[in-house]
N, C-alpha and C positions, 0 to 999 in steps of 0.2 A: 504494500500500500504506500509506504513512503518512500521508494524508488520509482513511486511513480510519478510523487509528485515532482521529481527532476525532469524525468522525463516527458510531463504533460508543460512543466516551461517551455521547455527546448521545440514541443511540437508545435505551441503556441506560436512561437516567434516565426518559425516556417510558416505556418499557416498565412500569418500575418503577412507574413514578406511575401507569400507568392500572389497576396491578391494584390500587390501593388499596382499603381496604374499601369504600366508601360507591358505588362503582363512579363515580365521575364523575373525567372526565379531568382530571389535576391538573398544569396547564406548573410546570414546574421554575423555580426564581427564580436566575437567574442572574445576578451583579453584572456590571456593565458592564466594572471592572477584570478578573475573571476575563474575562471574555466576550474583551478586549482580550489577555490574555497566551494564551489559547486559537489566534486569532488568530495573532500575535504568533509562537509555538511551531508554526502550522503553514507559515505564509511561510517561515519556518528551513531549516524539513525542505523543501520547496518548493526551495529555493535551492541548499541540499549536494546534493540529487538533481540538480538542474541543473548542477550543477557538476562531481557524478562523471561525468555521460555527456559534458558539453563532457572532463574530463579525458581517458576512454576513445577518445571522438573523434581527440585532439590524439595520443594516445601511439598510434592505427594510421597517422594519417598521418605520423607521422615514421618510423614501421618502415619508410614505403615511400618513404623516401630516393634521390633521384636520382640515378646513379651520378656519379661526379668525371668531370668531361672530362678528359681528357690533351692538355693546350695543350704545345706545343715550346718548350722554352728556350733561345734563345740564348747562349752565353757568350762574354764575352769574351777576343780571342786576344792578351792584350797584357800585357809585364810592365813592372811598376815599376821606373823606373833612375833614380838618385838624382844630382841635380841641385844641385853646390855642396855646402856643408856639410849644409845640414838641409830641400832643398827635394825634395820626390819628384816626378816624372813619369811618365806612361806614354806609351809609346810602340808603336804597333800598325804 
């Protein structure tokens, strides 16, 4: 859609030019600079569209999120018994 709109300028200005009075095809003069930001403005647009459908891509496949395993946790059956003034141990 939006490499079209380069392309519906450029046919514009033909269009234009051919109905000119004297009836001969007249090419439009286009500077190299514009030619270049023409260019330039559709790689852009080129790019954000690539980038929203990679975005749209990335945001289904995270909806479809793997469920959590449920792994077993062991805990330890052992309590802390203080050793001397300031020293701790445990003991199971």
């Amino acid at each position: 859609m939006r490499r079209a709109f380069g392309f519906a300028i450029v046919s514009l200005a033909l269009m234009y030019a051919a109905e000119a009075s004297d009836n001969r095809l007249v090419v439009p003069q286009i500077s190299t600079g514009a030619l270049v930001n023409l260019q330039s403005r559709q790689q852009r647009l080129d790019f954000q569209q690539r980038q929203q459908i990679n975005r749209e891509i990335d945001s289904l496949v995270t909806r479809q999120s793997q469920p959590r395993l449920d792994i077993p946790v062991m805990k330890p059956n052992c309590r802390p018994r203080q050793l001397g003034n300031s020293n701790m141990a445990q003991t199971c």
